[in-house]
Residue, then its C-alpha position, 0 to 999 in steps of 0.5 A: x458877551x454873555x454865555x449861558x451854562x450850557x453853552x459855556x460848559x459846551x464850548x469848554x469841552x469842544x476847545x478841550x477836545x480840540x486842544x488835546x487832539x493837537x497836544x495828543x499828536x505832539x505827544x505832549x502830557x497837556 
């Protein structure tokens, strides 16, 4: 399926934001 920029670039940020709230309480760098 097809994205647009904007909508790729939001969904990026959004599993970013997501990954380092998981990884911020592990404590891990990433």
């Amino acid at each position: 399926m097809r994205l647009t920029d904007a909508e790729c670039r939001a969904r990026f940020a959004a599993a970013r934001v997501a990954h380092l709230a998981t990884a911020g309480a592990d404590g891990a760098p990433r």
